[in-house]
VOGU-3710 file (C-alpha; in Angstrom, 3 decimals, decimal comma):
1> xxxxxxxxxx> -19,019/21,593/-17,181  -17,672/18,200/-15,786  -19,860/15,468/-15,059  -17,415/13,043/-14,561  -16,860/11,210/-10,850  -14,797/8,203/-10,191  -17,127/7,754/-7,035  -21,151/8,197/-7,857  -23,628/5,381/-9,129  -24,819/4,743/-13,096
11> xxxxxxxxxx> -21,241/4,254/-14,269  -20,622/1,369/-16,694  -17,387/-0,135/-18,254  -17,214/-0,792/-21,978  -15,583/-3,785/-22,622  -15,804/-3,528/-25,943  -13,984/-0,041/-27,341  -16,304/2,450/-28,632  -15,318/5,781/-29,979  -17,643/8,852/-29,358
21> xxxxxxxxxx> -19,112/8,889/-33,127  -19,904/5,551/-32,464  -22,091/5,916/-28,618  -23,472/8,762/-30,414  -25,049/6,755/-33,823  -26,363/3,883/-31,191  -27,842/6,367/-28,760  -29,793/8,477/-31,235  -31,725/4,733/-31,981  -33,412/4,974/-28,288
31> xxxxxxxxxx> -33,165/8,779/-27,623  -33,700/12,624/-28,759  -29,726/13,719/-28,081  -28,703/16,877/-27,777  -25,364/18,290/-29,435  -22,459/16,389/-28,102  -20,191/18,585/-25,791  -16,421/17,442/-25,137  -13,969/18,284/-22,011  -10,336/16,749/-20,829
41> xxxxxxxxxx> -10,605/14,438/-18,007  -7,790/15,048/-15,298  -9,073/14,061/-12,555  -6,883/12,664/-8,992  -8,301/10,705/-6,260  -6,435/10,684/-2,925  -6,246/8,938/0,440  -4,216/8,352/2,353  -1,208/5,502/2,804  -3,423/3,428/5,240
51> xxxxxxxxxx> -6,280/3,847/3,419  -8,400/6,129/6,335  -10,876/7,512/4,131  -11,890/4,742/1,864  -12,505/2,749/5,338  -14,460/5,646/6,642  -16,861/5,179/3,396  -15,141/8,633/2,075  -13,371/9,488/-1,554  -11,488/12,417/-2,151
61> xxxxxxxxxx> -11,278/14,135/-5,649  -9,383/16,744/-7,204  -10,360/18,268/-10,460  -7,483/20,499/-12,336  -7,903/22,989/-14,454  -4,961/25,174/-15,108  -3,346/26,171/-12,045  -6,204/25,363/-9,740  -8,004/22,431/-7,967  -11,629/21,605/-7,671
71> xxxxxxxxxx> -11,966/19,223/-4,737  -14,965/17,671/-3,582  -15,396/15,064/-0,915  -17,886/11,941/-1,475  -19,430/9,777/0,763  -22,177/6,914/-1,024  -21,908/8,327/-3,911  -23,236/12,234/-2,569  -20,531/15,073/-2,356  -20,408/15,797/1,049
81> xxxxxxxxxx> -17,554/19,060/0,960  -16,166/20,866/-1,999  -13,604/23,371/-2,153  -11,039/25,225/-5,214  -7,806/25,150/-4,149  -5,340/27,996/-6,605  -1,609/26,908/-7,134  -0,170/23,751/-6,061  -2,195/20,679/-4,113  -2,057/20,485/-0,309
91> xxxxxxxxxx> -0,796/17,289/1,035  -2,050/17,829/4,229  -5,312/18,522/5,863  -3,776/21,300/7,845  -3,057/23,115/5,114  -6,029/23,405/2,868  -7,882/26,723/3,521  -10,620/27,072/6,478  -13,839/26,099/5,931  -16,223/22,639/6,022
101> xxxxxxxxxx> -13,573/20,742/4,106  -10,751/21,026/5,836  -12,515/20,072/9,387  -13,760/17,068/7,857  -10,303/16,182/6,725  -8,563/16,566/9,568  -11,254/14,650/11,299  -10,534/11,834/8,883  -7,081/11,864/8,477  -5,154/13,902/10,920
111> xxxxxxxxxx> -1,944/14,606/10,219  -1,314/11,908/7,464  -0,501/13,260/3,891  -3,203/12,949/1,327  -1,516/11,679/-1,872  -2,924/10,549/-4,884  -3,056/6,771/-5,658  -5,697/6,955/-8,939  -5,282/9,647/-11,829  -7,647/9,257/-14,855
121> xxxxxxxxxx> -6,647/11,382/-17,840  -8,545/11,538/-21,205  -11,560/12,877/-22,754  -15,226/12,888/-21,788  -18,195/13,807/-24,341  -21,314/14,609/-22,790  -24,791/14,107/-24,241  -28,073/15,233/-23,182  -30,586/12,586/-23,005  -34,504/13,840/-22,966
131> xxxxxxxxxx> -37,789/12,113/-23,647  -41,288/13,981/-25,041  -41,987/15,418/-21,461  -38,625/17,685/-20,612  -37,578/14,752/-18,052  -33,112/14,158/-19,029  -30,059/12,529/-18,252  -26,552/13,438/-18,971  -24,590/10,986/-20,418  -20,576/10,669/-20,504
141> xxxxxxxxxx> -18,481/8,851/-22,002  -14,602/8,271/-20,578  -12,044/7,450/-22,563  -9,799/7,779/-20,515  -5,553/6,341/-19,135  -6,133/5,245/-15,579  -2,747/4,960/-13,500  -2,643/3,535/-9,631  0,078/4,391/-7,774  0,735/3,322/-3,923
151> xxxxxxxxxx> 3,999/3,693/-1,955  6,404/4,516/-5,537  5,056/1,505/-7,653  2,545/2,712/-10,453  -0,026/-0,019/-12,735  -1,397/1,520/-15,904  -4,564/0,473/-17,336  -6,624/1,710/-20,132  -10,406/2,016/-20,541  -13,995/3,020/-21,528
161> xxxxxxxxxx> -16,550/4,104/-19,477  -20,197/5,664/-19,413  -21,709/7,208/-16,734  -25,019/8,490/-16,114  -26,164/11,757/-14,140  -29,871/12,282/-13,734  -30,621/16,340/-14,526  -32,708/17,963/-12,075  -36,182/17,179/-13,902  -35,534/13,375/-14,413
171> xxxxxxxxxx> -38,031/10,920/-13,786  -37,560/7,693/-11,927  -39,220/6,181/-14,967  -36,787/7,741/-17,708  -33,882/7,162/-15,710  -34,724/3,545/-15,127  -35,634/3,443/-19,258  -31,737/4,470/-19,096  -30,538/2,129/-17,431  -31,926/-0,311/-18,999
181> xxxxxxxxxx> -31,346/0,556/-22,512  -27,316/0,582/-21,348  -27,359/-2,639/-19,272  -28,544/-4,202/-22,724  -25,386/-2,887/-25,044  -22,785/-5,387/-25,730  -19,938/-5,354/-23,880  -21,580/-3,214/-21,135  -21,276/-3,805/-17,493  -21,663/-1,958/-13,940
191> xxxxxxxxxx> -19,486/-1,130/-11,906  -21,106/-1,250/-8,736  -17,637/-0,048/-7,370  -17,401/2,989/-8,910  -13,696/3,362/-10,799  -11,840/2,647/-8,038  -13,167/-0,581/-7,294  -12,604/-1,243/-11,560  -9,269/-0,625/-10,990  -8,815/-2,305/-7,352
201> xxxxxxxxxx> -9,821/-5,308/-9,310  -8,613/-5,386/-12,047  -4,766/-4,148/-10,910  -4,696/-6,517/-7,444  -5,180/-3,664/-4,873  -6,364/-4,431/-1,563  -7,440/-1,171/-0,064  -6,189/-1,576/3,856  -3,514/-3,708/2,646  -0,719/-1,946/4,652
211> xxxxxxxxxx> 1,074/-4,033/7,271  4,495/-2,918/8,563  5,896/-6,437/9,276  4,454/-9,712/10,631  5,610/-11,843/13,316  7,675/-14,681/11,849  6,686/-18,411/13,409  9,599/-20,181/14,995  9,571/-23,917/16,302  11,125/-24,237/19,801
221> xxxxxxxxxx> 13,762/-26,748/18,986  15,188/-24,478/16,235  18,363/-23,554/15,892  19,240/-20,050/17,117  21,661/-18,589/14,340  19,530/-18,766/11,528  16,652/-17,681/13,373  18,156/-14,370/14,808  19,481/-13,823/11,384  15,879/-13,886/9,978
231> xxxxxxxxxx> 14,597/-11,439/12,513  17,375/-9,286/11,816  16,499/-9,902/8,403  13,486/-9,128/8,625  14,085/-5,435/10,484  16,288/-4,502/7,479  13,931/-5,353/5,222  11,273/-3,185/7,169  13,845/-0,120/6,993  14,332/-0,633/3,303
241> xxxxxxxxxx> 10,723/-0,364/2,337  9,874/2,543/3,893  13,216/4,523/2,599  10,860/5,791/-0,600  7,999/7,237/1,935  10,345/9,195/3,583  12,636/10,608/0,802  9,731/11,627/-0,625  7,837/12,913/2,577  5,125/10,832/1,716
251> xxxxxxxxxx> 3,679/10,273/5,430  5,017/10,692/8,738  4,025/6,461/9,229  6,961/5,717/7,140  9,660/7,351/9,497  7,939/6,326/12,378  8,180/2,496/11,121  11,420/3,358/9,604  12,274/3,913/13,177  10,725/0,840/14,835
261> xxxxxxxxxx> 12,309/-1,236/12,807  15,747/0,615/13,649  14,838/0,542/17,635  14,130/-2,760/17,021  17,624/-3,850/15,469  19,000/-1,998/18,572  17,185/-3,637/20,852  17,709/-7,358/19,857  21,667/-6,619/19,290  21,844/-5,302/22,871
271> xxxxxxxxxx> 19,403/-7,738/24,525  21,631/-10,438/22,959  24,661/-8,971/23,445  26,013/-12,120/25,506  25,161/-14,202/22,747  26,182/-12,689/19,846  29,650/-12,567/18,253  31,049/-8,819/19,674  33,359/-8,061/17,091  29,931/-8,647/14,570
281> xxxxxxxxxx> 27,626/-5,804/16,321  29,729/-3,773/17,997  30,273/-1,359/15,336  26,712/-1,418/14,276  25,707/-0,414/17,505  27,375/2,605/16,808  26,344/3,238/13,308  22,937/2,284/14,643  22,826/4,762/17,403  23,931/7,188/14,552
291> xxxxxxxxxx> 21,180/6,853/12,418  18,844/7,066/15,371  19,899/10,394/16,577  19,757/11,578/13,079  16,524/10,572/12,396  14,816/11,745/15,603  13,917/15,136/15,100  11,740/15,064/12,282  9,567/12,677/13,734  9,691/14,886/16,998
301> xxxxxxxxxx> 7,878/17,149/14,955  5,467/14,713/13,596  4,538/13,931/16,793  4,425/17,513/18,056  2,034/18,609/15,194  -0,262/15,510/15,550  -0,532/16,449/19,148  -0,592/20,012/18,833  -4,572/20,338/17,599  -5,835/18,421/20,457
311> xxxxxxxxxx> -4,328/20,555/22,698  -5,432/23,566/20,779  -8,792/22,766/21,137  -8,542/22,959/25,139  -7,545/26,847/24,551  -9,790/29,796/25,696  -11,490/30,615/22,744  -9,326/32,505/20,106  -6,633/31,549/21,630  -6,227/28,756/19,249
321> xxxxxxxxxx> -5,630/31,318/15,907  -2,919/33,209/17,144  -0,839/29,644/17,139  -0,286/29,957/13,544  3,074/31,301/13,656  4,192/28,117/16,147  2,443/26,081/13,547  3,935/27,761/10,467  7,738/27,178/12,708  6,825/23,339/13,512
331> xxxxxxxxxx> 5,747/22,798/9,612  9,688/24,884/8,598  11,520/23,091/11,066  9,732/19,959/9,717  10,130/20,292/5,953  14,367/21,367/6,714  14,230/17,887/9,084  12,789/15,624/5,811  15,214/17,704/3,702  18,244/16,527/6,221
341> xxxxxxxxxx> 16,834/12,798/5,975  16,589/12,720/2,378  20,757/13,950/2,424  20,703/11,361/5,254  19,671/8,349/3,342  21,235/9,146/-0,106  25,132/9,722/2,063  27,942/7,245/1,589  28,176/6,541/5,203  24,657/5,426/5,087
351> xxxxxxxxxx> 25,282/3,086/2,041  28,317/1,629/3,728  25,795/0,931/6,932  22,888/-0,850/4,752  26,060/-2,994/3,025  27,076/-4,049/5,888  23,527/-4,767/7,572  22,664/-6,935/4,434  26,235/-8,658/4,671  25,192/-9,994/7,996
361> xxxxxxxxxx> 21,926/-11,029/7,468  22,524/-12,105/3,869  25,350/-14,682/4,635  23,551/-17,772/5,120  26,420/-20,088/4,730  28,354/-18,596/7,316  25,247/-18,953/10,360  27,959/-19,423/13,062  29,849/-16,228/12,671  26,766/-14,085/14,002
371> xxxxxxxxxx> 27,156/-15,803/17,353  29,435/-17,403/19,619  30,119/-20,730/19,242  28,743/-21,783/22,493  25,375/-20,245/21,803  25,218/-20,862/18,653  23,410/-24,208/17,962  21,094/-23,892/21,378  17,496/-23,835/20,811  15,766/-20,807/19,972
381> xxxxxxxxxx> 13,434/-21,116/22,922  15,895/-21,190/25,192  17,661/-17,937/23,476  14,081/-16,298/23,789  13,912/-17,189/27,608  17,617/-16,010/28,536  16,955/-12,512/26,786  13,023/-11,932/27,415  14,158/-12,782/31,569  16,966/-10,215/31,080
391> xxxxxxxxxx> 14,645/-8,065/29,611  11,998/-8,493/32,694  14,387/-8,397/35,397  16,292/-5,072/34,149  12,992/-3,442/33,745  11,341/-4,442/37,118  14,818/-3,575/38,508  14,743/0,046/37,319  10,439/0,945/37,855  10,293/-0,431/41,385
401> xxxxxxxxxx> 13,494/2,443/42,078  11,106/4,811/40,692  9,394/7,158/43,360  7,190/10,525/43,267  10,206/12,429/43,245  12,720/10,631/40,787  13,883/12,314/37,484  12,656/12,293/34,069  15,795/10,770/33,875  15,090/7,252/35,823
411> xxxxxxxxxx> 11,269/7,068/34,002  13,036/7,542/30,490  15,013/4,642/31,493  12,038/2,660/32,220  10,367/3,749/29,147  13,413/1,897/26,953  13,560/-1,158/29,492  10,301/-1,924/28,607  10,265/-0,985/25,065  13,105/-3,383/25,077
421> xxxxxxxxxx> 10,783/-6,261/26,665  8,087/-5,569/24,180  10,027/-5,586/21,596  11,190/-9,373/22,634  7,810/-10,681/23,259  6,524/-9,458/19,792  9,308/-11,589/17,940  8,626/-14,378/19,494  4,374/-14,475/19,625  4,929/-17,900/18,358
431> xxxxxxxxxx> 7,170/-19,620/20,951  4,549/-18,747/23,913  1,001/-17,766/22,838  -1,918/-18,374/25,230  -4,031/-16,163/26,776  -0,873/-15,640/30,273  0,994/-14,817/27,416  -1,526/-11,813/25,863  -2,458/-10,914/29,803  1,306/-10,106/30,150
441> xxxxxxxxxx> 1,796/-8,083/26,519  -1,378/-6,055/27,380  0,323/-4,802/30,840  2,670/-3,814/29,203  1,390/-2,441/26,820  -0,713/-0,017/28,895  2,672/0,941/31,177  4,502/1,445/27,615  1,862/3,910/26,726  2,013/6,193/29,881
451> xxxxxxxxxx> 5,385/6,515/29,486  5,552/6,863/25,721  3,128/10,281/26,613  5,382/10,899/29,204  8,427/11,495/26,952  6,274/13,180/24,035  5,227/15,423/26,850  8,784/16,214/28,272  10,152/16,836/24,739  7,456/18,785/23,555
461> xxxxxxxxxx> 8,054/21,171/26,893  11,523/21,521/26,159  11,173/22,079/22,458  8,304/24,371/23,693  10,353/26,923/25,577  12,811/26,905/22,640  10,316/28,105/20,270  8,574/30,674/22,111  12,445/31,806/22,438  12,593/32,055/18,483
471> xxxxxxxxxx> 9,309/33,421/18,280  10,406/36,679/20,502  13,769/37,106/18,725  12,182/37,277/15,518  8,892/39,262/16,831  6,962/36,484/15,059  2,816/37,730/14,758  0,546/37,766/17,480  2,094/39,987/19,948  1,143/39,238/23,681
481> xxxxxxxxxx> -1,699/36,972/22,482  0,371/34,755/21,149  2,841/34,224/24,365  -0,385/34,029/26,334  -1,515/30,968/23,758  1,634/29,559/24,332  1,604/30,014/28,122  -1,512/28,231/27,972  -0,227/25,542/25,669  2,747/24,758/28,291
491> xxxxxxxxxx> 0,081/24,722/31,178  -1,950/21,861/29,715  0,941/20,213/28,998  2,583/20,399/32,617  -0,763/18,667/33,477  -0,346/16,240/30,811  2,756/15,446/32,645  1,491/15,474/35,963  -1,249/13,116/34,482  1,515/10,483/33,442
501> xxxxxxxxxx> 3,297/10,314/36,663  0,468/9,587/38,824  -1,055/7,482/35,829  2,575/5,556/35,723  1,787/4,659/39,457  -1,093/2,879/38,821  0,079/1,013/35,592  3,392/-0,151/37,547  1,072/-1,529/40,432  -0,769/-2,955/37,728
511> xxxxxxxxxx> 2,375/-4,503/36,227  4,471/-5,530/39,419  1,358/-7,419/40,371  1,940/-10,753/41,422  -1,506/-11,699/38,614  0,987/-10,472/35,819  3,922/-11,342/36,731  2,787/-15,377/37,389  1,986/-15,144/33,496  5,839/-14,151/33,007
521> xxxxxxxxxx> 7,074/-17,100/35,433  4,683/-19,202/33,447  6,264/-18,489/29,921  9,802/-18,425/31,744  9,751/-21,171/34,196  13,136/-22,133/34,960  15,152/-19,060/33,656  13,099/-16,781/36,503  13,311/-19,560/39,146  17,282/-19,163/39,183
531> xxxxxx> 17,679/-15,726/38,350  15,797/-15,390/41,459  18,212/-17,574/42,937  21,236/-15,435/42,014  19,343/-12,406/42,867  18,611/-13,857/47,065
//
């Protein structure tokens, strides 16, 4: 029997080692002890990368013993869910078996993986603690090898630790006598934290502590060269650190910042592509765009399975259980896409692209060479304005073409004009600032979301149709159920697409307005006032 929780109250660190012969002589001077039983301690606690269910007040433990799992799911130190899981740990909500647990989980965490980042391994010896009247405790003691891990760096700590359990006929009096009697050993103290927060502590955690990248701070009269050099920089470095998530299919988050950071390094070599030195990015436009289309369909599927259980909750009932075998094909096609990113990353033509990415933002003695020489030494401000008024221009050039019967086409090309904006005004927060400036990022922001569902939607259709296609050649489960499901499924999201072209009507008049747009000539000032000009 385990009594052992990383999570629930009473639970005390020794500071000062004590061995199990040794609790057991100083207990027996306060108590009547029972014969001392002894279990191994393997015990994993799991979140996941962002931290969702330790900021939800939740803790997730798994138990193994053998080839099985005992999970149970804490809140304030009371188990909420438990559940035994036979063979190997699921990583993901979606696949743990049906019942209390799982709903919770995929409430909580969606479709991020649920990976381990505390493992305590050891041995526990339990007492039984009981005064003249029947009323008990169990007491443990943990000595135990703690190890945190988070995103592929591991810190390795070694400790002591009691804990208390009341039994079911325990008095508030006897427990509190308890209590007491530990609180006064030397070297004693609470951990009001539970383990967790020992080890948070006491290794530098910071649970929430994930941050993708910041916005860097530029003065205005900066030189440009070294400054676009530290955003590019800073994009590699972005792609670097989240290599190790996706090798090892850690989350879907790190591909799809993996990815930003990539779109991102696109989008400032082509928005500066009058500035910069051609023979530099040329070619790494191409490897660029390479990477890109190899990396897309994995998180395709991300995004299709994340999206996939909120539309299977607007089914007719039972509808939603014959989508198994479309779920089962998403999760296949998805584990062969990670496998094809992990060749991806490990290739030689990939190791030739990161040299030369790190060549040109590593050569700091050489600032010059990344631009041309008449650009070179301008002002970064005035870089900013020439490529953020590109960026605005080209984009209110291509959405006020767009009408109720243009193509998918003409609103993807909106969708990267303006992805192509925002990612401009996000680099350079620090150059502008004010509340025009946030007024103008938040319109865009809402007419980058429509058509961000647009294109989810309009791949998700055409990936859709070429599953149901599978499906029927390989008589997948379900029989006519299952194309009805499906027929269903591409019905809600024909409306989801309807939705987003009347929606991107509204959030382009929004947009266009003259009350945004003021805030752009504001930032802009000159730059606008004779592009206008060339444009009459």
């Amino acid at each position: 029997m385990r009594f052992f929780t990383p999570f629930s109250g009473n639970l005390f660190v020794l500071r000062r080692h004590s061995s199990a012969p040794e609790m057991e002589a100083l207990l027996a001077n306060f108590f009547h002890l029972g014969a001392v039983e002894v279990f191994d301690c393997d015990i994993q606690c799991c979140d996941t990368f962002d931290w969702r269910l330790w900021r939800a007040g939740y803790h997730l433990q798994a138990v193994q013993e053998h080839q099985s799992f005992g999970l149970s799911l804490w809140r304030d130190a009371n188990q909420v869910d438990t559940a035994d899981i036979s063979g190997v740990m699921p990583r993901f909500a979606e696949q743990f078996a049906p019942g209390a647990l799982r709903r919770r989980l995929r409430k909580l965490a969606g479709n991020r993986a649920l990976l381990p980042f505390l493992s305590v391994e050891g041995r526990q010896s339990c007492w039984q603690l009981r005064d003249e009247d029947g009323s008990g405790v169990t007491l443990a003691l943990i000595e135990a090898e703690l190890e945190f891990a988070r995103q592929g760096e591991a810190r390795r700590a070694a400790g002591n630790f009691l804990q208390i359990v009341p039994l079911e006929s325990c008095s508030a009096e006897f427990l509190r006598r308890v209590l007491t009697v530990c609180c006064s050993l030397q070297g004693v103290e609470s951990l009001d934290g539970g383990l967790v927060g020992f080890g948070i502590e006491a290794l530098g955690m910071v649970p929430g502590d994930y941050q993708p990248w910041q916005a860097q701070r530029f003065d205005a009269s900066m030189e440009s060269a070294p400054c676009v050099r530290s955003i590019l920089g800073q994009w590699v470095a972005v792609m670097g650190r989240n290599e190790h998530g996706m090798v090892h299919d850690l989350d879907a988050e790190f591909l799809h910042d993996y990815r930003v950071a990539l779109r991102r390094l696109r989008s400032l070599l082509r928005s500066m592509g009058d500035v910069l030195d051609a023979e530099v990015v040329q070619s790494l436009r191409v490897d660029l765009a390479w990477l890109s289309s190899r990396t897309g369909l994995a998180r395709d599927l991300d995004v299709f399975l994340e999206s996939l259980e909120p539309l299977q909750r607007q089914l007719p009932p039972g509808s939603g259980e014959v989508l198994l075998s479309l779920k089962s094909l998403l999760w296949h096609k998805r584990r062969r896409a990670y496998g094809s990113l992990q060749r991806l990353l490990s290739s030689a033509r990939y190791a030739r692209v990161l040299d030369r990415l790190n060549s040109l933002v590593l050569r700091e003695d050489d600032q010059a060479s990344l631009m041309t020489a008449a650009m070179a030494d301008i002002p970064i401000k005035q870089l900013a304005d020439l490529c953020i008024g590109d960026a605005l221009a080209r984009l209110l050039k291509k959405g006020g073409r767009i009408r109720a019967k243009s193509s998918d086409e003409q609103l993807h090309e909106v969708r990267i004009a303006a992805k192509r904006l925002r990612y401009l005004l996000d680099i350079f927060p620090s150059l502008y600032g004010g509340s025009g400036f946030e007024r103008a990022v938040r319109a865009l922001k809402e007419l980058q979301t429509c058509l961000g569902e647009f294109n989810d939607v309009a791949v998700q259709l055409q990936a859709l149709e070429e599953y149901a296609a599978q499906m029927y050649r390989s008589q997948a489960e379900g029989g006519y159920r299952l194309y009805m499901a499906l027929g269903y499924l591409q019905a809600l999201l024909h409306q989801r697409r309807s939705h987003c072209r009347g929606e991107f009507a509204r959030q382009w008049k929004k947009f266009a307005d003259n009350r945004v747009q003021k805030h752009f000539s504001a930032m802009l000032g000159d730059i606008l006032k004779k592009r206008d000009g060339e444009d009459t």
